[in-house]
C-alpha positions in Angstrom: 0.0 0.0 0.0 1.6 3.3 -1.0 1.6 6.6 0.7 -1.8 8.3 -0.9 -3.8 5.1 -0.4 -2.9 4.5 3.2 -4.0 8.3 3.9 -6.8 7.8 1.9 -8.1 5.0 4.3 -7.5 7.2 6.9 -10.0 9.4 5.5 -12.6 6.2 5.7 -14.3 6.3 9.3 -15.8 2.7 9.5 -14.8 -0.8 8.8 -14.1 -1.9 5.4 -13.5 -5.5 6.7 -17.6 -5.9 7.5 -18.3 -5.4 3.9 -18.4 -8.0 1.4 -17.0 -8.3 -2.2 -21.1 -7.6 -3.2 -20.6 -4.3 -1.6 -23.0 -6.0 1.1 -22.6 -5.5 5.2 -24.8 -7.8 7.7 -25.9 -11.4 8.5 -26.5 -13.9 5.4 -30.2 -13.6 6.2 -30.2 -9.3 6.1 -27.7 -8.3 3.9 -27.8 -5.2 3.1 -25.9 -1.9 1.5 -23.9 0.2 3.2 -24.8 4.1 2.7 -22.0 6.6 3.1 -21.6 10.3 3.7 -18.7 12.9 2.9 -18.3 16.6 1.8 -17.7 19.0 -0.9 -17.1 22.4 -1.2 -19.9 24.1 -3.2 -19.2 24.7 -7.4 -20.7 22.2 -10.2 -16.9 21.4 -11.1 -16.6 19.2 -7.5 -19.7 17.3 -8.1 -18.9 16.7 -11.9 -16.0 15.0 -10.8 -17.6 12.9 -7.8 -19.8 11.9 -10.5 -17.1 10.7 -12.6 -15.8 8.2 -9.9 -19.6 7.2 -9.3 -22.5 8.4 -11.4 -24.9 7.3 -8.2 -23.8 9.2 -5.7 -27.0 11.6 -4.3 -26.2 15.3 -4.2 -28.1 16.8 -0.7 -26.9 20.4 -1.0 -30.0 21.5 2.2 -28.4 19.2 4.3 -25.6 19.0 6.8 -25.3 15.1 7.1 -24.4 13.7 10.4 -21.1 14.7 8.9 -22.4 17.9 9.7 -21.0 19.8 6.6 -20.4 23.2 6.5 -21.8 26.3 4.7 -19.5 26.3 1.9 -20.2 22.2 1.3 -22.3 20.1 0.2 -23.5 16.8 1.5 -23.4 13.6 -0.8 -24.7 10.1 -0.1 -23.1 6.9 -2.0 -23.8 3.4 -1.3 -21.4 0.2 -1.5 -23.8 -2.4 -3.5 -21.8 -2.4 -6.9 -18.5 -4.6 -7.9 -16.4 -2.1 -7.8 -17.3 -0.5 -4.4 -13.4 -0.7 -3.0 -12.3 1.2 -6.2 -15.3 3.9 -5.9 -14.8 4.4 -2.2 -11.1 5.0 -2.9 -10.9 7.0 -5.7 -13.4 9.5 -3.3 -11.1 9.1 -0.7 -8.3 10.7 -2.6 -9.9 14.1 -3.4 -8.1 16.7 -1.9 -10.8 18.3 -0.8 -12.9 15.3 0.6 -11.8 15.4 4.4 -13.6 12.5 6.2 -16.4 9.5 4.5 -18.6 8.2 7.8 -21.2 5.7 7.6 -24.3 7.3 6.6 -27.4 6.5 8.3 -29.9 8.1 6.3 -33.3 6.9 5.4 
């Protein structure tokens, strides 16, 4: 693992390990995705870009998240339930400007 990847994980605040190579988290009988939350700062450029990585992620720019972004961000949702969650997650991870991704537990 190089340098940018390991700081990139420390960006990720939950468990990695608990989700499967589905994307899934939970018992065999409740499998289910997990949602996520994270930041950016306000301009269509940033969220052209998150897009990029994953054209799913939700944009939620009248709400602080339990991240609890600030006034000059906005808050966007992605889930793990693809093949290529790791990757997605990752790639998020190593935006500059993304500061922290937290478990989201949004309905």
């Amino acid at each position: 693992m190089n340098t940018d990847q390991h700081s990139s994980l420390t960006k990720i605040e939950f468990n990695l390990e608990q989700i499967d190579p589905n994307g899934l988290v939970g018992p065999a009988d409740g499998k289910r995705s997990l949602r996520y939350e994270f930041c950016i700062p306000t301009g269509g450029h940033y969220f052209t870009q998150v897009r990029e990585i994953d054209s799913s992620i939700e944009l939620y720019p009248k709400s602080r998240g339990r991240i609890i972004c600030g006034a000059d961000q906005v808050l966007c949702i992605g889930e793990t339930h693809k093949p290529n969650w790791r990757e997605v997650l990752m790639a998020i991870a190593q935006l500059d400007y993304v500061e922290k991704i937290i478990e989201s537990h949004a309905e």
